[in-house]
NUBA-997558 format. One record per residue: residue number from 0; residue in three letters; x, y, z of N, C-alpha, C in turn; chain. Coordinates in nm, 2 decimals. Layout:
NUBA-997558
<site num="NUM" residuo="ALA" n_u="X" n_v="Y" n_w="Z" ca_u="X" ca_v="Y" ca_w="Z" c_u="X" c_v="Y" c_w="Z" cadena="A"/>
...
This chain:
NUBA-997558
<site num="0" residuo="UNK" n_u="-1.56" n_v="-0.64" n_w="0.02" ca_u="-1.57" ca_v="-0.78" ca_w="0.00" c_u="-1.70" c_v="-0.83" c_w="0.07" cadena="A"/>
<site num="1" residuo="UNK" n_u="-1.78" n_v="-0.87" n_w="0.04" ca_u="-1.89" ca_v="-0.96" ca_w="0.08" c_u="-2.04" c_v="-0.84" c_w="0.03" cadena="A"/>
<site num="2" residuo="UNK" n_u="-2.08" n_v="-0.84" n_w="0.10" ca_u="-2.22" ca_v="-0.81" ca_w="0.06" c_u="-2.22" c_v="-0.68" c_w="0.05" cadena="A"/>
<site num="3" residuo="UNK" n_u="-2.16" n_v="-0.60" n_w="0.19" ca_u="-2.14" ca_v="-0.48" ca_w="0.23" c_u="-2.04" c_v="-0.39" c_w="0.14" cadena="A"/>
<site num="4" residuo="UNK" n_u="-2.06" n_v="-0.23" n_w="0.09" ca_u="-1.95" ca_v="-0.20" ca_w="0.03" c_u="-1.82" c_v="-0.21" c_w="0.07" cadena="A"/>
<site num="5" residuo="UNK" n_u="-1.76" n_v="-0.27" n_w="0.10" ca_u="-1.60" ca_v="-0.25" ca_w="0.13" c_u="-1.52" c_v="-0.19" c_w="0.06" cadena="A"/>
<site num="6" residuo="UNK" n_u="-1.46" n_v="-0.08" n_w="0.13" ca_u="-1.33" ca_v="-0.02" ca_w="0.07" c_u="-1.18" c_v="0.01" c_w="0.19" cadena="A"/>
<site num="7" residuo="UNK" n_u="-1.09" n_v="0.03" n_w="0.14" ca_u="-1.00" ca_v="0.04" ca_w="0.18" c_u="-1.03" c_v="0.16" c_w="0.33" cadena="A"/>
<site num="8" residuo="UNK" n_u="-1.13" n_v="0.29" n_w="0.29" ca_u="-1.15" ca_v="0.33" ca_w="0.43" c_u="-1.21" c_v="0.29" c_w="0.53" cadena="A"/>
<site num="9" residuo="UNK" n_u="-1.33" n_v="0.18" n_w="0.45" ca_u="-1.36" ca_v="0.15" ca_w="0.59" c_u="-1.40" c_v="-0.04" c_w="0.61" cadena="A"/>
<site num="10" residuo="UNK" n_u="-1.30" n_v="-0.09" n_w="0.58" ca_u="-1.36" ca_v="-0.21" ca_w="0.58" c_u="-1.27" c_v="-0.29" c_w="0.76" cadena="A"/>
<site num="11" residuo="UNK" n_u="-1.21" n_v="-0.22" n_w="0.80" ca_u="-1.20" ca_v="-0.20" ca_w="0.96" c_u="-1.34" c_v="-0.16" c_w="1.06" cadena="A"/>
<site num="12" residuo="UNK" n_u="-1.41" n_v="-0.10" n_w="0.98" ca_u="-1.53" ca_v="-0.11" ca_w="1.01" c_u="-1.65" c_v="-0.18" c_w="1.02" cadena="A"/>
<site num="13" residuo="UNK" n_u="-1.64" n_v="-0.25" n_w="0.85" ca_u="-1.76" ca_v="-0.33" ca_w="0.83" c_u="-1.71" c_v="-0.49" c_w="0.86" cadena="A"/>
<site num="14" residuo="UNK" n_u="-1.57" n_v="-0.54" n_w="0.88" ca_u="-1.53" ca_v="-0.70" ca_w="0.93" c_u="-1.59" c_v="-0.71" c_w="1.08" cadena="A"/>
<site num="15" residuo="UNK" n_u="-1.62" n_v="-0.86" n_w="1.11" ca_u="-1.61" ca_v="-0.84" ca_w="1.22" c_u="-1.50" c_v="-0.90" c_w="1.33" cadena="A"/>
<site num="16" residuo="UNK" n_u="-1.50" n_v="-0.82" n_w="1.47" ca_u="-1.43" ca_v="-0.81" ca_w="1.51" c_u="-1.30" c_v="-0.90" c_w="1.56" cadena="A"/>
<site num="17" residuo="UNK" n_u="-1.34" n_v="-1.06" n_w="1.52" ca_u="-1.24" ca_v="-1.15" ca_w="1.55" c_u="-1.19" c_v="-1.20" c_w="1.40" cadena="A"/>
<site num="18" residuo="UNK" n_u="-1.28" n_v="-1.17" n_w="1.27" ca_u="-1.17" ca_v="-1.21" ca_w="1.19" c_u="-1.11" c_v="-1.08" c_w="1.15" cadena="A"/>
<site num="19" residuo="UNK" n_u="-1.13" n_v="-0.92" n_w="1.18" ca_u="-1.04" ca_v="-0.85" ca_w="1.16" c_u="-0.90" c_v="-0.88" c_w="1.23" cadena="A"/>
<site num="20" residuo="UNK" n_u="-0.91" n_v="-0.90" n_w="1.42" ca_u="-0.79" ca_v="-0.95" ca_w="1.45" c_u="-0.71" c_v="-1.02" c_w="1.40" cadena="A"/>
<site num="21" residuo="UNK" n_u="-0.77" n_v="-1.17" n_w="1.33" ca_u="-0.68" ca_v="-1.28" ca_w="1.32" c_u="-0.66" c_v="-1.21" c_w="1.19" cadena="A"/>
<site num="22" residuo="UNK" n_u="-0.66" n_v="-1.13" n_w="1.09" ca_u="-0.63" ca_v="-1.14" ca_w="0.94" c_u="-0.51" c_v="-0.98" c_w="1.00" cadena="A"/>
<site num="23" residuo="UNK" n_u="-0.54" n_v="-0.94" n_w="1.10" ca_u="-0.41" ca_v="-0.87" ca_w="1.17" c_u="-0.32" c_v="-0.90" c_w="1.17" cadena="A"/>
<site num="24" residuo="UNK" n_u="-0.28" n_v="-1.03" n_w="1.28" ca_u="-0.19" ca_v="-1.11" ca_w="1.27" c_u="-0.14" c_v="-1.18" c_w="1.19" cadena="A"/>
<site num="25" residuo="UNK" n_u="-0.24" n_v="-1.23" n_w="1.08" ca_u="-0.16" ca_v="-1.31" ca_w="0.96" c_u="-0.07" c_v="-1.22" c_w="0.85" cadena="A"/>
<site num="26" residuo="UNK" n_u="-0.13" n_v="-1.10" n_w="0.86" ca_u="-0.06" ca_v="-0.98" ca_w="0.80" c_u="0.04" c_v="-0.94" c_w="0.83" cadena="A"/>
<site num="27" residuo="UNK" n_u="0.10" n_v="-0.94" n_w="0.97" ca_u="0.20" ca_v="-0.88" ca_w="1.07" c_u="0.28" c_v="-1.01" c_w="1.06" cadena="A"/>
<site num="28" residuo="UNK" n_u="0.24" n_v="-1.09" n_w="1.08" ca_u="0.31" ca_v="-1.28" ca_w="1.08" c_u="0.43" c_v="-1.25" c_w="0.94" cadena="A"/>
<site num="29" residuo="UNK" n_u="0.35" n_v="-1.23" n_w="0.80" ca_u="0.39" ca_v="-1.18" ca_w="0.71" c_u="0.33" c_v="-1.36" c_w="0.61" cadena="A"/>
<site num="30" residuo="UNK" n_u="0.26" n_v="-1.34" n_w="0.67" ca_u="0.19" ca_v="-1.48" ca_w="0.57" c_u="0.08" c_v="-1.44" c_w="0.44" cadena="A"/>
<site num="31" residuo="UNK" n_u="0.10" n_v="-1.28" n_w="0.43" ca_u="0.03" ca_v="-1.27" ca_w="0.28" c_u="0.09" c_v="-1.22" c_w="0.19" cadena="A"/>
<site num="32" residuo="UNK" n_u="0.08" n_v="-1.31" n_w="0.05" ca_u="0.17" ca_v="-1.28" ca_w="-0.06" c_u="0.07" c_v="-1.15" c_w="-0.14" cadena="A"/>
<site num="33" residuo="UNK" n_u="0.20" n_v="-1.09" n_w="-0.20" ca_u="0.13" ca_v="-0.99" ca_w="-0.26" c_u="0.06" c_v="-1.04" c_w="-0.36" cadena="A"/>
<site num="34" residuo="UNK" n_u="-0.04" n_v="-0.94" n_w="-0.37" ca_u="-0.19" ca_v="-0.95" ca_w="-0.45" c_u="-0.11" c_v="-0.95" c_w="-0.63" cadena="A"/>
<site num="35" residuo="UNK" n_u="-0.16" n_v="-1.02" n_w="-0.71" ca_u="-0.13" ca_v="-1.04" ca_w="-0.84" c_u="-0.23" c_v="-1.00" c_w="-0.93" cadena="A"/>
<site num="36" residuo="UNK" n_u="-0.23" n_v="-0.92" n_w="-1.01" ca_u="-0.35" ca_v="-0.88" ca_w="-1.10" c_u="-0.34" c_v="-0.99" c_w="-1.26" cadena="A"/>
<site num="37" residuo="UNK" n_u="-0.47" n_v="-1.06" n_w="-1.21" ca_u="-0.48" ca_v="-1.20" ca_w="-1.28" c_u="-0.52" c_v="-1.19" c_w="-1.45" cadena="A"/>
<site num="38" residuo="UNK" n_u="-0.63" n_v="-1.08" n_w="-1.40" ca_u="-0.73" ca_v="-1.07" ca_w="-1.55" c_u="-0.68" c_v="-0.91" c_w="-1.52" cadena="A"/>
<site num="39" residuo="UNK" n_u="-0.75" n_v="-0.82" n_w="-1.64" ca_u="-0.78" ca_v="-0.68" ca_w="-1.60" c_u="-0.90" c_v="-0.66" c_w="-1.50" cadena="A"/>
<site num="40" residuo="UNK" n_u="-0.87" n_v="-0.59" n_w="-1.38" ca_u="-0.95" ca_v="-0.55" ca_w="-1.28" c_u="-0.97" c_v="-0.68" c_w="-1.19" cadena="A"/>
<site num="41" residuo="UNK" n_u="-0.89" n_v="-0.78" n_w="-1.24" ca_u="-0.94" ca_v="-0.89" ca_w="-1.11" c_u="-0.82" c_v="-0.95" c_w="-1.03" cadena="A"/>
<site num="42" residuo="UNK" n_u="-0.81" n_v="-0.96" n_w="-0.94" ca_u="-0.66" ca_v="-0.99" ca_w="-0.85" c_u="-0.68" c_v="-1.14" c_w="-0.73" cadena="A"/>
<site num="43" residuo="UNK" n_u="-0.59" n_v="-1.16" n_w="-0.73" ca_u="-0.57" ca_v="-1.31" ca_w="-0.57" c_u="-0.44" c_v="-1.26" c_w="-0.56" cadena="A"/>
<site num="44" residuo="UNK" n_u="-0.46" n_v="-1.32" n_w="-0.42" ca_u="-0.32" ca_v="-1.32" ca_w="-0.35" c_u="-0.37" c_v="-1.49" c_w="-0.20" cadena="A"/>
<site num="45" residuo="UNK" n_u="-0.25" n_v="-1.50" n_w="-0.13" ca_u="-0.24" ca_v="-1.60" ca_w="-0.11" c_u="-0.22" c_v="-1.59" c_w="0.02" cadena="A"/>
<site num="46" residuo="UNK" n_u="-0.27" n_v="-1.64" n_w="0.12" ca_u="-0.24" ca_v="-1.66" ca_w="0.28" c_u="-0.21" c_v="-1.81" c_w="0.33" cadena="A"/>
<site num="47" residuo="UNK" n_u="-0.03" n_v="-1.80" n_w="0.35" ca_u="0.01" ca_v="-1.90" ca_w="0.43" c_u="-0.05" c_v="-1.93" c_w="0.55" cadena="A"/>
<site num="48" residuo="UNK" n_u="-0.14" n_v="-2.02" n_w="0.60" ca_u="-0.20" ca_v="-2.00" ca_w="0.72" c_u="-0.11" c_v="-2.12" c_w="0.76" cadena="A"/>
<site num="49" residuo="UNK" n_u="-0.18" n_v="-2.23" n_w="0.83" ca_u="-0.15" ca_v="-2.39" ca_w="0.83" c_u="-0.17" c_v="-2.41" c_w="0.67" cadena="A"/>
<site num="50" residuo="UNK" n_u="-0.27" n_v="-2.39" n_w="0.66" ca_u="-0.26" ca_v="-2.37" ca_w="0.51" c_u="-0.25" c_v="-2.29" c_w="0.43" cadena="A"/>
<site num="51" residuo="UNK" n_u="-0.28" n_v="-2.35" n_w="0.27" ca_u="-0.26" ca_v="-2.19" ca_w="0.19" c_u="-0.42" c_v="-2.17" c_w="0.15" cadena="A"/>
<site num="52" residuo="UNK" n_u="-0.44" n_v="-2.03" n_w="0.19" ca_u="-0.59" ca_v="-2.04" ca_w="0.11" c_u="-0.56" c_v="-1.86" c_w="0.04" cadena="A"/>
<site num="53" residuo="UNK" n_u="-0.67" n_v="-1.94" n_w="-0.10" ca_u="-0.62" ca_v="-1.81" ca_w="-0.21" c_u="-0.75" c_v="-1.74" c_w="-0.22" cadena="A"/>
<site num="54" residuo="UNK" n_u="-0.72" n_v="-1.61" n_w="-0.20" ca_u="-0.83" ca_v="-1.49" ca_w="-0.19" c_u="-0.84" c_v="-1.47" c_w="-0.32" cadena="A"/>
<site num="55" residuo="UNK" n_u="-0.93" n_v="-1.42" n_w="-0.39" ca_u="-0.97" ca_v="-1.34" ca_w="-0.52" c_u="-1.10" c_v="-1.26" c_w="-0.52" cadena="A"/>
<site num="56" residuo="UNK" n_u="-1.06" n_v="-1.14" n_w="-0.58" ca_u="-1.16" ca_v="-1.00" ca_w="-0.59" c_u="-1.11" c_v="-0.91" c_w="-0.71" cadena="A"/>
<site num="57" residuo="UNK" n_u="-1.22" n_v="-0.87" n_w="-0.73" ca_u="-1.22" ca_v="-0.79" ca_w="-0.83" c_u="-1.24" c_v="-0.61" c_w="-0.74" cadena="A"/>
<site num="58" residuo="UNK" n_u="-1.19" n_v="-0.52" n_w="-0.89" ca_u="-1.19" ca_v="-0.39" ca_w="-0.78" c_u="-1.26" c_v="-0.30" c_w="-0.87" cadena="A"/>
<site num="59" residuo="UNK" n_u="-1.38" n_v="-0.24" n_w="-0.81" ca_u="-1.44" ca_v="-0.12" ca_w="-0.90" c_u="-1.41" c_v="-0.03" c_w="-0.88" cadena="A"/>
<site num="60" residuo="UNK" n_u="-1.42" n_v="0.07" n_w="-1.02" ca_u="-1.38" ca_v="0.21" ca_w="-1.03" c_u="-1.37" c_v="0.29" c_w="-0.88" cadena="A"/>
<site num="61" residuo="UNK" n_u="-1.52" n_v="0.27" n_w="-0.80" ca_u="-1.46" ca_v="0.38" ca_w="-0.72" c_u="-1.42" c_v="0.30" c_w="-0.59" cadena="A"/>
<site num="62" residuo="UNK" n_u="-1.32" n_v="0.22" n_w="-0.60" ca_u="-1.21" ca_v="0.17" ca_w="-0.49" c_u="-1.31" c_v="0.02" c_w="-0.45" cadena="A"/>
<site num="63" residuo="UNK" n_u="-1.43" n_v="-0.02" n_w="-0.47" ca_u="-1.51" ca_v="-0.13" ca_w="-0.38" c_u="-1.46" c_v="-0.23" c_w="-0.44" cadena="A"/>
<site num="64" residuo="UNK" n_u="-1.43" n_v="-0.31" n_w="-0.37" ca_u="-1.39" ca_v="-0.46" ca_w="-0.36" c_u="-1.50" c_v="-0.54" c_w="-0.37" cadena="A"/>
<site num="65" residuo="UNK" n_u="-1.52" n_v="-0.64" n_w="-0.46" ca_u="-1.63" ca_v="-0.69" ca_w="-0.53" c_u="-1.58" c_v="-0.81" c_w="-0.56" cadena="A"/>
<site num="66" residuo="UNK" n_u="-1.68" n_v="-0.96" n_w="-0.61" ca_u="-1.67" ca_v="-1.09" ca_w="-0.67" c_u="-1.57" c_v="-1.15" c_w="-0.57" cadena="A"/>
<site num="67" residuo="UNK" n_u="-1.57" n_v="-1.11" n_w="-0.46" ca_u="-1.45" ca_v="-1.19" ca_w="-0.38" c_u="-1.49" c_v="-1.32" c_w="-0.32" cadena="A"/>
<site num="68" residuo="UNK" n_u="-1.40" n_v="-1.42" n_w="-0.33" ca_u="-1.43" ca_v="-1.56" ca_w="-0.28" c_u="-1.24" c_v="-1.57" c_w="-0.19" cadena="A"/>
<site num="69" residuo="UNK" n_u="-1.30" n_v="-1.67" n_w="-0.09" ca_u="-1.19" ca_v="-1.76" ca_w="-0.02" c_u="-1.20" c_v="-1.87" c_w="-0.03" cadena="A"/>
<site num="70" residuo="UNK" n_u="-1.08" n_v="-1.93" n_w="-0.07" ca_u="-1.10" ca_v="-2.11" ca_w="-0.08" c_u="-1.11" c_v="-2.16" c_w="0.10" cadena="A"/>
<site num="71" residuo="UNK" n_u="-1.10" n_v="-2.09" n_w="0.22" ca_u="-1.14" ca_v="-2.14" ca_w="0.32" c_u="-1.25" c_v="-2.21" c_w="0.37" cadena="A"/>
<site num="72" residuo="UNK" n_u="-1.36" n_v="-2.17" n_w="0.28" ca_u="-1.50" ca_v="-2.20" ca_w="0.25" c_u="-1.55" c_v="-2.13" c_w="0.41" cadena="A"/>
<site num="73" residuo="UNK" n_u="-1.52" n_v="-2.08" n_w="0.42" ca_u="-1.59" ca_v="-1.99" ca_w="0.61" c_u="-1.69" c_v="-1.91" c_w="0.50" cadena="A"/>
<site num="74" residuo="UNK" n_u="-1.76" n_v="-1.86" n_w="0.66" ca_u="-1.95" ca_v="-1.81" ca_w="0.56" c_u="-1.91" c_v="-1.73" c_w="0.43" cadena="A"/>
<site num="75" residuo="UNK" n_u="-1.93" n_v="-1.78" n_w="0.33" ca_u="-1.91" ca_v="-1.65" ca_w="0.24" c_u="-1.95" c_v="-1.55" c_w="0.24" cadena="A"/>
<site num="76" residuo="UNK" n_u="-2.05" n_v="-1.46" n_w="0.30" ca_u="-2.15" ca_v="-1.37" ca_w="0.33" c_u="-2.05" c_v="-1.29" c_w="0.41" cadena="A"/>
<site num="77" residuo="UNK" n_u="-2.01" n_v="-1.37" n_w="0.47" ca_u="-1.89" ca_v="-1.27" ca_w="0.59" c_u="-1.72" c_v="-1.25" c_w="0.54" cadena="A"/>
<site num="78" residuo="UNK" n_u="-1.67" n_v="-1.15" n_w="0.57" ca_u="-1.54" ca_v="-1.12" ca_w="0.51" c_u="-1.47" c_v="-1.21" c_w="0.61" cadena="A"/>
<site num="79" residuo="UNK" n_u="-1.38" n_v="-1.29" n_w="0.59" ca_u="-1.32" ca_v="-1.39" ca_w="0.62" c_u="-1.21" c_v="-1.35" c_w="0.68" cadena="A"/>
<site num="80" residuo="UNK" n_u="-1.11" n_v="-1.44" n_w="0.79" ca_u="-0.98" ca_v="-1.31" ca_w="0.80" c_u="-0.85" c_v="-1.36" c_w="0.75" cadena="A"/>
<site num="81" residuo="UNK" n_u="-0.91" n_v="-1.45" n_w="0.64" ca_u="-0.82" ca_v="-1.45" ca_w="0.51" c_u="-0.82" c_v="-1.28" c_w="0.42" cadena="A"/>
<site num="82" residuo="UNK" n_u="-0.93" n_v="-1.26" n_w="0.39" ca_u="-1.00" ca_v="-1.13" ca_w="0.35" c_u="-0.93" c_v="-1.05" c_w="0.39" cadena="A"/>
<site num="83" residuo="UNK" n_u="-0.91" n_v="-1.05" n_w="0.54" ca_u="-0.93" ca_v="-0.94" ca_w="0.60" c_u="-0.77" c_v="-0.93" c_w="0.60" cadena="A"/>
<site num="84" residuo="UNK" n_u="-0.73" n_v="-1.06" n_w="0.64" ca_u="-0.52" ca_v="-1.04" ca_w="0.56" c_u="-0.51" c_v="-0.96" c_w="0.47" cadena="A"/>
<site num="85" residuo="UNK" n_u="-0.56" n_v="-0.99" n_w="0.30" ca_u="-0.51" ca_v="-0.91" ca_w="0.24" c_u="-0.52" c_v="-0.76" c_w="0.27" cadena="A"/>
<site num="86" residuo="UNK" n_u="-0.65" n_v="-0.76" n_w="0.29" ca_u="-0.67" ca_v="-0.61" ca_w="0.27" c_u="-0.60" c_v="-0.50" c_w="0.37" cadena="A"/>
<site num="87" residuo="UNK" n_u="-0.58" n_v="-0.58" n_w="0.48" ca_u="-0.42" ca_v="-0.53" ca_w="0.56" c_u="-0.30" c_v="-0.50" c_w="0.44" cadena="A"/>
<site num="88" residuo="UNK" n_u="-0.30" n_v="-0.62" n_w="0.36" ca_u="-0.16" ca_v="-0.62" ca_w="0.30" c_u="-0.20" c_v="-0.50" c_w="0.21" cadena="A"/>
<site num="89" residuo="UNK" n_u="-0.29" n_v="-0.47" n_w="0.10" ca_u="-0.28" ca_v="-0.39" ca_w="0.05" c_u="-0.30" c_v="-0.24" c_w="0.09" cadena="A"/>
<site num="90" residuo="UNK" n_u="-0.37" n_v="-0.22" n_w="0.23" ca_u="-0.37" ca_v="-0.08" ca_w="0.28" c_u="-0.21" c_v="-0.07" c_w="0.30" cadena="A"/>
<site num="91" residuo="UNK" n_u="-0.16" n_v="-0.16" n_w="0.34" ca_u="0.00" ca_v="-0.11" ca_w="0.40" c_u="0.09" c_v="-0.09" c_w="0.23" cadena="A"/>
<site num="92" residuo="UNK" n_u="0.07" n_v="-0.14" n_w="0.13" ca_u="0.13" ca_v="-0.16" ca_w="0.01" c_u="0.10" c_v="-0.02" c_w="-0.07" cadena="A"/>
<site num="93" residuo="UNK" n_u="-0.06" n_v="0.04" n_w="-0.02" ca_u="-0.05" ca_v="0.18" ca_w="-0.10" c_u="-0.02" c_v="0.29" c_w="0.01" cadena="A"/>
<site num="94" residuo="UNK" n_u="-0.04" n_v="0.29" n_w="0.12" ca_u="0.06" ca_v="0.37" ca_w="0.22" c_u="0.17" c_v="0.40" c_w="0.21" cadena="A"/>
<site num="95" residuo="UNK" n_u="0.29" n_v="0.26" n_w="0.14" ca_u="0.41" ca_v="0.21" ca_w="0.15" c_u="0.45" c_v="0.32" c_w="0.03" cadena="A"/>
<site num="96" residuo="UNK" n_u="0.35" n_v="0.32" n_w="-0.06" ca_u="0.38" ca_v="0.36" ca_w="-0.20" c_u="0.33" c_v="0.54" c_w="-0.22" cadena="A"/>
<site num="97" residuo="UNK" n_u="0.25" n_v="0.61" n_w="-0.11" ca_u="0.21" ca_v="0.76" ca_w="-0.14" c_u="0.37" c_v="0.81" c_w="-0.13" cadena="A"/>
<site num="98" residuo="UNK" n_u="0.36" n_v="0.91" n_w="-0.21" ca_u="0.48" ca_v="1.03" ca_w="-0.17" c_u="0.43" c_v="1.09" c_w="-0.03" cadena="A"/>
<site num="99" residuo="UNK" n_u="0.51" n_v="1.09" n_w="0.05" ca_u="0.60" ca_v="1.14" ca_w="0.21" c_u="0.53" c_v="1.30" c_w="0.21" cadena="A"/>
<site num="100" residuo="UNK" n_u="0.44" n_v="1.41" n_w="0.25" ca_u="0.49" ca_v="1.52" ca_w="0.27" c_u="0.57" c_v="1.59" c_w="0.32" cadena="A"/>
<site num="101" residuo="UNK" n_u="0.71" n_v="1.62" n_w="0.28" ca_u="0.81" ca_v="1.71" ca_w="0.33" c_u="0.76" c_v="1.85" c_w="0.37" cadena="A"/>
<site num="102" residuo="UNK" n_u="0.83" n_v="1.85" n_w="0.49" ca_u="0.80" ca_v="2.03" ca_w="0.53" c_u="0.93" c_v="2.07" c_w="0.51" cadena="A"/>
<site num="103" residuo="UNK" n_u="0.96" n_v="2.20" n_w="0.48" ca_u="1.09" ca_v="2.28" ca_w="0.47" c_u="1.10" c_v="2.34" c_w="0.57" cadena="A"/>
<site num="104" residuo="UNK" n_u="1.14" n_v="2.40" n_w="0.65" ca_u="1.13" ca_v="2.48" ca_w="0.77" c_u="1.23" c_v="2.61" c_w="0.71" cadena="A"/>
């Protein structure tokens, strides 16, 4: 999301460091609704904050998060930690969803 490629591996990497925290907490709080696929390839989801402010991005073939806006209006150049909520929500929602490796012993 924003300028930089962001993907699911490393966008703990490219946020910075105080709106990765607070979009931590909004995530953990449980103030982000699951992401809705609006058009084909384009998704929002919603962060109860004080307010409600609605994320939207689009996702390219190879995983990068693209066309993303927040109605927060914070710099848009920078991933927001509205942004940065969802993409908590969704790392935890395809984690939630891999098949388990079982060992047999």
């Amino acid at each position: 999301m924003g300028h930089a490629s962001i993907t699911l591996e490393n966008f703990r990497d490219e946020i910075e460091e105080r709106n990765l925290e607070r979009g931590w907490f909004y995530f953990q709080k449980g103030w982000v609704r699951k992401p809705k696929e609006i058009l084909p390839g384009y998704f929002e989801s919603v962060v109860q904050e004080v307010s409600a402010y609605a994320v939207s991005w689009s996702m390219e073939e190879d995983g990068v998060f693209a066309d993303d806006f927040c109605t927060c209006n914070e710099n848009q150049s920078a991933i927001c930690r509205h942004k940065a909520a969802v993409l908590f929500r969704i790392e935890n929602e395809r984690a939630s969803s891999e098949p388990q490796n079982e060992h047999i012993i």
